[in-house]
N, C-alpha and C positions, 0 to 999 in steps of 0.2 A: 751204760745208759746215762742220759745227760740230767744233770739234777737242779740246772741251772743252765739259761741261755738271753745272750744280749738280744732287743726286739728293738727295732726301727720304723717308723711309716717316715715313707716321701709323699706329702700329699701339695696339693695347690688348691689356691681359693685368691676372692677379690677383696678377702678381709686381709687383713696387715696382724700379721700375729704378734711383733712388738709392742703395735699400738694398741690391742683388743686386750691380749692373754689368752691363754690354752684353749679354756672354756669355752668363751665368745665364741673363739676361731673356729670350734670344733662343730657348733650347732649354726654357724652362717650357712645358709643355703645352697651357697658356690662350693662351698670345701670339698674337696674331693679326693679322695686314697688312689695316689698312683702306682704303690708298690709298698707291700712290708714282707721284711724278711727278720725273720729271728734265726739261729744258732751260735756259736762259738769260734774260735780260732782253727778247730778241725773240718767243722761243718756247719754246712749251712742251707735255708730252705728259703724260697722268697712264695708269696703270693701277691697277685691281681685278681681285683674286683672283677667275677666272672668264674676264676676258675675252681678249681675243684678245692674243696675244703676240708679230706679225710685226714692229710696229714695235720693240718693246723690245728681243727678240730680233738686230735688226738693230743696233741702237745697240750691244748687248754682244759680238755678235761683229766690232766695229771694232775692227780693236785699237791704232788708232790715236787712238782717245776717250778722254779723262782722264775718270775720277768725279770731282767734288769734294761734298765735302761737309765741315758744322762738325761737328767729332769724327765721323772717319770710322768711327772703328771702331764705332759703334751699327751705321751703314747696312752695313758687308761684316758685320756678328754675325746683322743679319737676314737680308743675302744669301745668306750661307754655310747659317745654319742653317735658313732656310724657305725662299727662292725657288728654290734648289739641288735641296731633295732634292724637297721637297713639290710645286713647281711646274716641274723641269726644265727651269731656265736653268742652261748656262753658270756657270762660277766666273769672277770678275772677279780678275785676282792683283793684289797690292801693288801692283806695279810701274804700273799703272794710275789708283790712286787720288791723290789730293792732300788734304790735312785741311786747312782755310782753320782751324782751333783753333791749330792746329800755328803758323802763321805768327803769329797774335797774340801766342801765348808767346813766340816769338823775338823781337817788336818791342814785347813789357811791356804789352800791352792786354789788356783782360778776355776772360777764356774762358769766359763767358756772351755767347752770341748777344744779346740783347736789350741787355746794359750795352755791349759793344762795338760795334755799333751808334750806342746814344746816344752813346757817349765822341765817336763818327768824324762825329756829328751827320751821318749818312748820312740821305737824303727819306726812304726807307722803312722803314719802324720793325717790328717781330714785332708782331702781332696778338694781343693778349694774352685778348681777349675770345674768339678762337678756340679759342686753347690751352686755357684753362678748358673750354671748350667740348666739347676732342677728350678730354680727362683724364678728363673726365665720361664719356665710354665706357667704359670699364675698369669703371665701377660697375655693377654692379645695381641696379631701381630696387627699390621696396617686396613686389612678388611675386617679386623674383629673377632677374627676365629684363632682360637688356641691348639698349640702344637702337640696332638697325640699322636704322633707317627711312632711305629716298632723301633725306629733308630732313636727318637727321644726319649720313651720307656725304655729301653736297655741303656741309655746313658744312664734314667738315673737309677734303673738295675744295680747299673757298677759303680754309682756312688756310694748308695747306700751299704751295699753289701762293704765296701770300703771302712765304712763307718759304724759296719759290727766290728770291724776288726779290730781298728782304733778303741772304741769302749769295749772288746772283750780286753785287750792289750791295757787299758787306763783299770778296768778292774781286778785284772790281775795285780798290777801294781799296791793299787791301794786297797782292794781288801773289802770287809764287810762292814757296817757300823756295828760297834757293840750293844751289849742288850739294852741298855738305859737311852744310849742314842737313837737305838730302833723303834724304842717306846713312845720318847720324843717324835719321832718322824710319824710316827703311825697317828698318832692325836694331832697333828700339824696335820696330815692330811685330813683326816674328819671335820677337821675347823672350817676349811681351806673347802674342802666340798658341801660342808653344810652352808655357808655364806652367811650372809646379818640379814635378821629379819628386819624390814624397813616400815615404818610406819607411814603412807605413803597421801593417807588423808592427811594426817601434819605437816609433811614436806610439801603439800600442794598449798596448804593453807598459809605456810609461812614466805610461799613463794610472792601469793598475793599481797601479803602485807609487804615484802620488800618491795616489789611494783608499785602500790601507792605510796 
């Protein structure tokens, strides 16, 4: 039984996720899940918004399954803010997830999936011709209509599944954080989700005094 498995969403949206952040990206109106797949190097499970939800459902109320995933916080920004309310799973807490980003920081290796990878000259590399590929959804073509044909969802099908394989492969290598690191990561994420509270009558008021 699996006690641990890598989790991916391939999603698209008119938000720009370098430029926003996770967050932003994940509650922009356009964003939308075009495929996630979680398992392992032996197996693996994919779903689509639509289908049937016994198996996923089952892996999320384990609560003895770790998530892992590179920079977890995209995949719980998506969970939280679409698969949650829109599609009625389950919330997955902190205390569940692992960010295999997390452990490269702590061991000086790149926080780029793709460079960290090549540094670890790991077999299986990201699929780069996919990625173009899945990015390219987010666009409009020349009448304005976006590309969901069966051949573009199985393309990025077999990106992503690609891309368990690559971060089960990158966590293999390096491992889990230790307990003190995991502590750190755990209250980095609470900070990180709780955000700054903003005083917003002051920041209005001092707006005006810079204008005059």
């Amino acid at each position: 039984m699996l006690r641990s498995v890598i989790a991916d969403f391939e999603t698209a949206s008119d938000a720009n996720l370098k430029r926003v952040g996770a967050w932003v990206y994940a509650e922009h109106p356009t964003t939308e899940i075009l495929t996630f797949w979680w398992g392992d190097e032996n197996q693996r499970q994919c779903w689509h918004p639509g289908d049937d939800k016994a198996d996923l459902l089952a892996a999320v109320n384990d609560d003895t399954l770790t998530w892992i995933a590179f920079n977890a916080g995209f995949e719980k920004a998506i969970w939280r803010t679409i698969m949650v309310p829109d599609y009625g799973f389950p919330d997955i807490p902190n205390s569940r997830w692992h960010d295999a980003q997390a452990v490269c920081a702590m061991k000086v290796l790149p926080q780029d999936l793709d460079r960290a990878i090549q540094v670890l000259r790991l077999p299986i590399q990201k699929d780069k011709a996919g990625s173009k590929a899945t990015i390219a959804l987010s666009k409009p073509n020349k009448r304005g209509q976006y590309d969901r044909s069966p051949e573009a969802i199985q393309a990025t099908d077999a990106y992503c599944e690609q891309d368990i394989l690559s971060e089960a492969g990158l966590h293999s290598r390096v491992g889990w954080l230790p307990p003190g690191e995991r502590s750190v990561w755990l209250l980095n994420q609470r900070i990180n989700e709780r955000g700054l509270r903003l005083d917003l009558s002051y920041i209005q008021a001092a707006g005006r005094v810079v204008d005059r």
